[in-house]
C-alpha positions in Angstrom: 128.5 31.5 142.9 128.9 28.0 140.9 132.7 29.4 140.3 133.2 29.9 143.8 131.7 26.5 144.8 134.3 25.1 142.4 137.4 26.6 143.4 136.9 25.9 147.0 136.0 22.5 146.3 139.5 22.0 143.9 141.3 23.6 147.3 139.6 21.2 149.7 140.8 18.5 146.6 143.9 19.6 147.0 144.3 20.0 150.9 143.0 16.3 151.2 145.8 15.0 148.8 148.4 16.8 150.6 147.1 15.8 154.1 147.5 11.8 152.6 151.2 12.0 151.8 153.5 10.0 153.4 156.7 11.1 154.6 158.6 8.8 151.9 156.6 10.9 148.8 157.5 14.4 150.9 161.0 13.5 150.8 161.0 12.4 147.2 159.2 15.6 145.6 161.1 17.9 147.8 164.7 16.1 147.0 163.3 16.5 143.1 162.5 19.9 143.6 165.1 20.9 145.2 167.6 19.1 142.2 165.7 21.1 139.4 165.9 24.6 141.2 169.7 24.0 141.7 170.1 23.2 137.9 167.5 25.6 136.7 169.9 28.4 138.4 172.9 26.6 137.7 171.7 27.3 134.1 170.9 31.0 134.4 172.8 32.1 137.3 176.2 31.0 136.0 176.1 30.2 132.4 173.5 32.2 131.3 173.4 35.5 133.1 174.1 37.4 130.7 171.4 38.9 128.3 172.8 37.4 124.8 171.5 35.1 121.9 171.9 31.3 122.9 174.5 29.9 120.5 173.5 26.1 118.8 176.5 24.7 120.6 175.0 25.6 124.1 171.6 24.8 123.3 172.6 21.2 122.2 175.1 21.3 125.3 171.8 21.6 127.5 169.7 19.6 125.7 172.4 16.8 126.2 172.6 17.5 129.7 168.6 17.8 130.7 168.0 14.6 128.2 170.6 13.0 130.0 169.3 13.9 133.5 165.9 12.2 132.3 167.5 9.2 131.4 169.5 8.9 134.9 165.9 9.6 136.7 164.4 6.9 134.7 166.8 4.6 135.9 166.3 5.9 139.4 162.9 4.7 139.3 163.7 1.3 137.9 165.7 0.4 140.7 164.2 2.8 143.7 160.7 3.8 142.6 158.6 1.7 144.8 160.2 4.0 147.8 158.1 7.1 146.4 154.9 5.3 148.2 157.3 3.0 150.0 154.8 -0.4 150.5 155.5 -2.3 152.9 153.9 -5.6 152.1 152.1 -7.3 149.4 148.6 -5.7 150.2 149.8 -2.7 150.1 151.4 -2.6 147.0 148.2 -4.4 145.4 146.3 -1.4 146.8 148.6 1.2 145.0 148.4 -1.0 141.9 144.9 -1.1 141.6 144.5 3.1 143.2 146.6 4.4 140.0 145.8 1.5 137.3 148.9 0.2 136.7 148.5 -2.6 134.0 150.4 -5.0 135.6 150.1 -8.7 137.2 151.7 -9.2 140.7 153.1 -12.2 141.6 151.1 -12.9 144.9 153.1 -15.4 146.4 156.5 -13.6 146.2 156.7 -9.6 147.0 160.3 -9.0 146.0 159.4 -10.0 142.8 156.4 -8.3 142.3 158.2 -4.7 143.7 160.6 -5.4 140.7 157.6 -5.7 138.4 156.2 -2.4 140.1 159.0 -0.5 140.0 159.8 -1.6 135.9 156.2 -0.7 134.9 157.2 2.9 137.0 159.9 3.3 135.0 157.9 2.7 131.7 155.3 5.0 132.1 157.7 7.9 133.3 160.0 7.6 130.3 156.7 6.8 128.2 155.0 9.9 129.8 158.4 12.4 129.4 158.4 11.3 125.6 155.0 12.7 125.6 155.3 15.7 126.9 159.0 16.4 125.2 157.2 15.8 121.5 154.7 17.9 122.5 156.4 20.3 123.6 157.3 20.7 120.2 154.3 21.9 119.5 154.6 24.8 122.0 158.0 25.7 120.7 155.7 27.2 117.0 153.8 29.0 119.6 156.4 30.7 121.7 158.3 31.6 118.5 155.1 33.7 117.2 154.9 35.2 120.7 158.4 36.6 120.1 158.0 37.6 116.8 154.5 39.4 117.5 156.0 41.5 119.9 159.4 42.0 117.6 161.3 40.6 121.2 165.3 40.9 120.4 166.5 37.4 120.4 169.3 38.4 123.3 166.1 38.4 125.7 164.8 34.7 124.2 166.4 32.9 127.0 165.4 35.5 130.0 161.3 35.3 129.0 161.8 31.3 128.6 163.7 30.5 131.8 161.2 32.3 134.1 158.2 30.9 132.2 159.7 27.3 132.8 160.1 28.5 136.3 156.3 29.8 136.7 155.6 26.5 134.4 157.0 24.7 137.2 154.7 25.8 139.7 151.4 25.9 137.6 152.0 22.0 136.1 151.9 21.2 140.3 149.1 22.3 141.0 147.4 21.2 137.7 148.3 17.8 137.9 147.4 17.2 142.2 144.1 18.5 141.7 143.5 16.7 138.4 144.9 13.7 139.9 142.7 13.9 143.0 139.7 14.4 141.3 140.1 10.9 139.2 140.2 9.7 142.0 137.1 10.6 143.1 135.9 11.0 139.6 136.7 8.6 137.3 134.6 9.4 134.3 137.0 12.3 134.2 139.3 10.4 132.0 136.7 10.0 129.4 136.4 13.8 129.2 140.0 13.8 129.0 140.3 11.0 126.3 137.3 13.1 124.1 139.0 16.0 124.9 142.9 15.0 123.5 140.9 13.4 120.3 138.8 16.4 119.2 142.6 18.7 120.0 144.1 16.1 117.6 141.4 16.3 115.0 141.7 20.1 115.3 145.6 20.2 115.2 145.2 18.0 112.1 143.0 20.4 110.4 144.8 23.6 111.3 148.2 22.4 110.1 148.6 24.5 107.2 146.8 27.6 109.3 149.4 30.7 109.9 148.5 31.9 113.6 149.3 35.1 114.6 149.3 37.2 117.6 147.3 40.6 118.1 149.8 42.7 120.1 146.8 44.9 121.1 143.7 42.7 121.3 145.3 39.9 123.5 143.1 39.6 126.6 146.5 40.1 128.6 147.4 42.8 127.3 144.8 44.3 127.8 144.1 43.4 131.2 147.3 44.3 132.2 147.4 47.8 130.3 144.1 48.5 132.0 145.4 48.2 135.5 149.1 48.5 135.8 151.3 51.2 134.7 153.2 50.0 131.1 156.4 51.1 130.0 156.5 49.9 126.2 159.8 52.3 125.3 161.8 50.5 127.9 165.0 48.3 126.2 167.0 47.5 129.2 166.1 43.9 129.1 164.1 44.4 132.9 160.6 43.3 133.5 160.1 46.5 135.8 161.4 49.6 135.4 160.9 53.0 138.0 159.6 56.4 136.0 158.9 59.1 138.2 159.1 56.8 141.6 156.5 54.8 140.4 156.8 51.2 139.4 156.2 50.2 135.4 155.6 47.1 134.0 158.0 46.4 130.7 156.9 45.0 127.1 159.4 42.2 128.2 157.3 41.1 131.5 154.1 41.8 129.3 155.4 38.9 126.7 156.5 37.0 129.9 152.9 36.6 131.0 152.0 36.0 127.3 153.9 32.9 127.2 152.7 31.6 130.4 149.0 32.3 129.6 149.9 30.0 126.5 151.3 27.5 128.6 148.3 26.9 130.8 146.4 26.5 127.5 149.0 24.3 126.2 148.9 22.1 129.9 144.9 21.3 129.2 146.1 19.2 126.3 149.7 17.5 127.0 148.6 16.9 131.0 145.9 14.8 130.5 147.7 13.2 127.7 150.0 11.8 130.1 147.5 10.9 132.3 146.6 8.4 130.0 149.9 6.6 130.9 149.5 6.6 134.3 147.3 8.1 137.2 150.1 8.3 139.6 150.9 12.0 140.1 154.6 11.6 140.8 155.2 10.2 137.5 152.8 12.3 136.1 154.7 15.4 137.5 158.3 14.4 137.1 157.8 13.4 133.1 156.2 16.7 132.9 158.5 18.9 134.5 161.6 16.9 133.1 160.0 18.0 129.6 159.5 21.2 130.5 162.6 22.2 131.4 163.8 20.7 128.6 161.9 23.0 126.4 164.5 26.0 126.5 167.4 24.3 125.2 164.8 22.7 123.0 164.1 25.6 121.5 167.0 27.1 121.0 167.8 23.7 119.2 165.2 24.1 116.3 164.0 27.1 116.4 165.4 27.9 112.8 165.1 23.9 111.7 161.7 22.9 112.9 159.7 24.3 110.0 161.3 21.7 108.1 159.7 18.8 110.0 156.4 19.6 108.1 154.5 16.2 109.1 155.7 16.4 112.9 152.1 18.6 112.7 150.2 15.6 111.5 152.5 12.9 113.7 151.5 14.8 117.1 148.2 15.0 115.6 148.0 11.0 115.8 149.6 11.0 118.6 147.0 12.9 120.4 144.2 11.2 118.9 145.5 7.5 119.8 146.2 8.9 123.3 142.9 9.9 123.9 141.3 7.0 122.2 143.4 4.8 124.4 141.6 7.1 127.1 138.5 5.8 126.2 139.0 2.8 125.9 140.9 2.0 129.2 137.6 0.5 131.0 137.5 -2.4 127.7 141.4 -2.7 127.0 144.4 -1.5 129.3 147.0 -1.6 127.1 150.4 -2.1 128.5 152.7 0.3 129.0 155.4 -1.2 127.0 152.8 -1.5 123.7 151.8 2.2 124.1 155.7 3.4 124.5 156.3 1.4 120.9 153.5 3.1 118.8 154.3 6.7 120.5 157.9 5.7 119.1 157.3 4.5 116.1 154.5 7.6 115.1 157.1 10.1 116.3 160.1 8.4 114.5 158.0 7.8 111.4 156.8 11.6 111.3 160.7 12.4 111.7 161.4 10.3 109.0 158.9 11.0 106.7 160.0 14.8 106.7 163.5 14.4 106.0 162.7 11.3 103.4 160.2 13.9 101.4 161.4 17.2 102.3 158.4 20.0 101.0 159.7 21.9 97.8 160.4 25.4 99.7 162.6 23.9 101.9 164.8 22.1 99.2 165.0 25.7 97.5 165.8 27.6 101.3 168.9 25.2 101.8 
């Protein structure tokens, strides 16, 4: 009954923050939508359609190009992000200020000038949210790669399971971030939760990063839901996520690893969402660093897949990372630190765990190369 009480009460969330959009933010998060899916299939569709290993050359082709797209976006909001709530005066714009936190000082006596400041800080916290979500995303990228080896998943399908859980990934990370976005507004001791929550992950992450994770292939609680109620095909190879046996409709190992890596990102979303809420409460920016991360995440992938045991203290960097996050969480109600500050020490803890790995390379990986 208590579930059921909080469901409906996330819907009516939900319904509420829908019902307050203006038809400037409808026009802005359909247009984005609408960019993504055409590149998303673009990618798949016409480049990728074909069941076959991604090579290094395409996979740093499409990070270029999704990096890239970020970067022109981020300067889309610079000069056009106070059209997403579109104020219209000065009173206006204090209220949206002051309704998503933004640490910044308007200039009362001239608007124009305050917009500018507005739509800079916008810019700062998306590019500051997307390098986030992209470094943590990292993070994801040890998961997904023990999901595919678990299941012994032929690395022609890699690109086919990751596409359509960006694509499902897509969908989940809107409704996660409305409804959590709605309910700060309504409660705000949320973010504490959230702040405790990111520093207890980045403790965790700290002390598990020498831990070798694994995946039972017959004790997951997918698995086995979806081997208890749906017909399972696990001799099928044809690279399809259904397949017909005797006119009836069977689910394949490859849509069983498919729902694997979803599950893992809606795990994964309870830590890097609320970590980017600590940039900013606007759920615009919130949603279009994340989703500009995510789909970054194939090509990512593909990237360092066979490199990204070498960066051994990137484990310990996003451990920092999380824990500073989530300290500046809790914090927030003492000392809002501005956005440009928190972009610099995310930097320069990402750069130095870079740098640190390469500078003082473990010993097995000066003998594997």
């Amino acid at each position: 009954m208590h579930n059921t009480v909080f469901v409906v009460t996330n819907l009516f969330t939900f319904v509420e923050k829908l019902e307050s959009m203006n038809w400037h933010e409808i026009f802005m998060f359909g247009g984005f939508l609408v960019i993504i899916t055409f590149f998303l299939f673009l990618d798949i569709g016409i480049f990728n359609k074909e069941n076959k290993p991604v090579s290094f050359k395409s996979a740093l082709l499409w990070t270029i190009v999704w990096v890239s797209l970020a970067l022109i976006f981020w300067g889309m909001i610079y000069f056009f992000g106070d059209r997403i709530h579109s104020p219209q005066n000065m009173e206006e714009l204090q209220n949206l200020v002051a309704r998503y936190g933004h640490p910044i000082k308007l200039i009362e006596s001239d608007f124009e000038a305050s917009l500018l400041l507005y739509r800079q800080n916008l810019g700062l916290e998306f590019i500051t949210g997307y390098l986030i979500e992209y470094s943590l995303s990292v993070d994801n990228i040890f998961v997904i790669l023990m999901i595919f080896y678990s299941f012994n998943l032929q690395k022609k399908y890699y690109h086919k399971v990751l596409f359509w859980g960006i694509l499902g990934a897509v969908v989940m990370r809107f409704l996660f971030i409305f409804i959590s976005a709605a309910l700060i507004q309504k409660f705000s001791w949320l973010l504490y939760g959230f702040g405790a929550l990111l520093v207890i992950t980045g403790i965790k992450m700290f002390l598990d990063r020498n831990h070798e994770s694994h995946i039972d292939t017959a004790r997951h609680p997918i698995i086995r839901f979806v081997e208890k109620y749906f017909r399972v095909d696990k001799t099928d190879n044809s690279g399809q996520f259904f397949v017909t046996i005797d006119h009836k409709i069977h689910i394949t190992t490859l849509f069983i690893v498919l729902l694997v890596v979803e599950f893992s990102d809606v795990i994964f979303a309870v830590d890097s969402i609320p970590a980017i809420f600590s940039v900013t409460l606007d759920p615009y920016i919130v949603y279009f660093s994340n989703i500009f991360a995510i789909i970054g995440l194939r090509s990512l992938f593909f990237l360092v897949e066979n490199i990204v045991q070498r960066f051994w203290f990137l484990k310990i960097g996003l451990s920092i990372l999380l824990a500073f996050i989530g300290t500046k969480m809790l914090i927030h109600s003492f000392y809002a630190m501005p956005t440009l500050q928190s972009l610099i020490i995310i930097l320069a803890i990402l750069s130095g765990s870079v740098l640190i790995s390469i500078l003082f390379p473990k010993k097995n990986d000066l003998i594997s190369s």
